[in-house]
N, C-alpha and C positions, 0 to 999 in steps of 0.2 A: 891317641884318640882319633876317631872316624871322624870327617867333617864333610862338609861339599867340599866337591874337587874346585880348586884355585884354578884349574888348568885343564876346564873341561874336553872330554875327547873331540872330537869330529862326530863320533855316531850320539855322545849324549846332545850337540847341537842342533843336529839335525833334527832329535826328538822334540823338542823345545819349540822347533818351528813348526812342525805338526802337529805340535797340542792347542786344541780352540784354547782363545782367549775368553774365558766367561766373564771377566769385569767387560771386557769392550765388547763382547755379543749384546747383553743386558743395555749398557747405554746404550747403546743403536736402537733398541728396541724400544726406549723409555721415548729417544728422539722422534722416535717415528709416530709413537701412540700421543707427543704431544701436537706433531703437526696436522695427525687427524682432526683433535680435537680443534684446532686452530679455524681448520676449513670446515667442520660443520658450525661451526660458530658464526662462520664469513656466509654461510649459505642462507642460515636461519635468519639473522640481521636484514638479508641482502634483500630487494624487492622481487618477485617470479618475474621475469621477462615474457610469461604466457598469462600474468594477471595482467590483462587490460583496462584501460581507466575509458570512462564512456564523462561526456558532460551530458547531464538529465536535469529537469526542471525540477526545482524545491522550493519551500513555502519559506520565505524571507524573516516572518514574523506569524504567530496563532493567527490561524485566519478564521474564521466563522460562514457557515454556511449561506448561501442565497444570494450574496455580493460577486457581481462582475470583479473580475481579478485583471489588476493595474499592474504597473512595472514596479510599482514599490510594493506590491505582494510576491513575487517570486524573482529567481533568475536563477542561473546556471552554473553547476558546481559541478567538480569533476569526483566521478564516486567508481570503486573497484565495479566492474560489469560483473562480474560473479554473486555480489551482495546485491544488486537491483532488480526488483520486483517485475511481473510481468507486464505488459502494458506502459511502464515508464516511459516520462513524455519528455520528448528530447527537441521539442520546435517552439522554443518561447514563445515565436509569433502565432504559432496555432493555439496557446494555451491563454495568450491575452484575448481579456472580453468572456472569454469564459464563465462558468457559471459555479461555484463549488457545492457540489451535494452535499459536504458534510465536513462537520467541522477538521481541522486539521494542525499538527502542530507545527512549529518553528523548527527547519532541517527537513521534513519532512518532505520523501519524492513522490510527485503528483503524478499518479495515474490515469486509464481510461474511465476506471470506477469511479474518481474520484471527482469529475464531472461531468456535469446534465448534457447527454449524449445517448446515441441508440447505442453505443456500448453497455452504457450503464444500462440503460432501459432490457435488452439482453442480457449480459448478466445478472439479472435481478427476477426476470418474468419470463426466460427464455427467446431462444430465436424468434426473430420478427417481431420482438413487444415495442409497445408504444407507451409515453409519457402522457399523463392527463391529467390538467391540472384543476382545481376543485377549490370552490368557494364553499367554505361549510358557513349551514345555517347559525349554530350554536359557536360565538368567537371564544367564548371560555373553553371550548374542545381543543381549538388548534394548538393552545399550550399544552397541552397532555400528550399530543401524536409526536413521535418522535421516528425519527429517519433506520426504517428497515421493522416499522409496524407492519404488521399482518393486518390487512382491515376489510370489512363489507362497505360497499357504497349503496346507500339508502338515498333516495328520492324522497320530496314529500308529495303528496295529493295532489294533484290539476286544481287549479283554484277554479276551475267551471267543471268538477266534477257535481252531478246530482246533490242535491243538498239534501233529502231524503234517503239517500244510503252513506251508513258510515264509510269514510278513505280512512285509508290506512298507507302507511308508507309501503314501499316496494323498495326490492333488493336489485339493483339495477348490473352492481357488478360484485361478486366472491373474492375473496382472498388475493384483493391489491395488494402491492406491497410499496409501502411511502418511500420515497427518493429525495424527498425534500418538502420542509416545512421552513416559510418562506417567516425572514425574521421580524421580530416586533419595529417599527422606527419608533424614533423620538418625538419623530415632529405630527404621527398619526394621532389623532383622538380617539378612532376606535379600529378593529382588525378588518374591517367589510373588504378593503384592496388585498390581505393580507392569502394566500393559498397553501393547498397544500396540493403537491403533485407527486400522482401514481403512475408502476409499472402494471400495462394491464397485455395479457395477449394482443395483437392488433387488433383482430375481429370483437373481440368487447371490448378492446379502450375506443374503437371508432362509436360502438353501439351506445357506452357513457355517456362519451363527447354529446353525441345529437341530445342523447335522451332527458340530461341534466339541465340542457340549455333553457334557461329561466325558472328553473325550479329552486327549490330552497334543495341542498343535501345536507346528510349527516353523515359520521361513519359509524360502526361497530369494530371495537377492537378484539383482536381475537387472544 
């Protein structure tokens, strides 16, 4: 009976070391596709060496509009510069004393918008607007206006107008836009100190300013 040769020739050896090894091709291959997976694993975990971390100003605790902002309202956390917002404000010193237009949460990074500045007053009314700020006649209104109203500024009558011809109110200034509604205190009895201050172009937030001075106003909201 035929078997393998016990006593293989020279040229069948030779054969044998010229034929691939497909068990050991395969595991090389299996080694290989686990060290890939190895290294994208280590890439993914790892932190980008081109994500840079910036320190910017954040709100410590819920902060609420119209309060000068302390050192126990904000301070400085280090946050990815790719996630932060435009305008984020990275000069604690320039943001203390500050003024906050609007309410704001805990974590939250304080921008230019986010206080009473000709930033805000710009972005809100365009290049060059100016803040005005506005005692209304009716104190039951000011709880109603809320920050980013659309509103008309009414005047009331000249108290030495003719008393034989009816006044009527006048439209002093169109489509302000509120920045800030100054908050209720505890300790007030009623809202007479209490304001609310608009983005108005310069040339009519200066024209307001004069023409309100000792007058009762109201607004209209739109």
């Amino acid at each position: 009976m035929g078997g393998p040769s016990l006593n293989p020739t020279i040229l069948s050896r030779a054969a044998t070391l010229l034929r691939p090894d497909w068990t050991r091709t395969v595991a090389a291959r299996r080694v290989a596709a686990g060290g890939l997976v190895v290294l994208a694993a280590v890439a993914a975990v790892r932190s980008d060496p081109d994500d840079d971390r910036a320190e910017v100003v954040v709100a410590t605790h819920d902060l609420s509009p119209g309060a000068a902002l302390t050192p126990d309202d904000i301070h400085l956390e280090k946050r990815s510069a790719t996630t932060l917002p435009d305008g984020a404000r990275v000069d604690i010193g320039a943001v203390l004393g500050s003024t906050l237009a609007g309410p704001t949460r805990r974590g939250e990074v304080l921008t230019d918008v986010r206080l009473l500045s000709s930033r805000l007053a710009e972005s809100t009314a365009g290049p060059g607007a100016r803040i005005v700020p506005l005692h209304l006649a009716d104190g039951a209104l000011i709880d109603l206006v809320r920050v980013g109203d659309v509103v008309d500024v009414l005047a009331a009558p000249a108290t030495d107008a003719d008393p034989g011809k009816q006044a009527s109110s006048r439209v002093v200034a169109a489509d302000a836009v509120v920045v800030l509604v100054s908050p209720k205190q505890k300790v007030q009895a009623n809202d007479t100190d209490r304001v609310v201050l608009v983005a108005l172009p310069a040339r009519v937030a200066n024209t307001v300013a004069g023409s309100v001075l000792g007058q009762e106003v109201t607004l209209t909201l739109h």
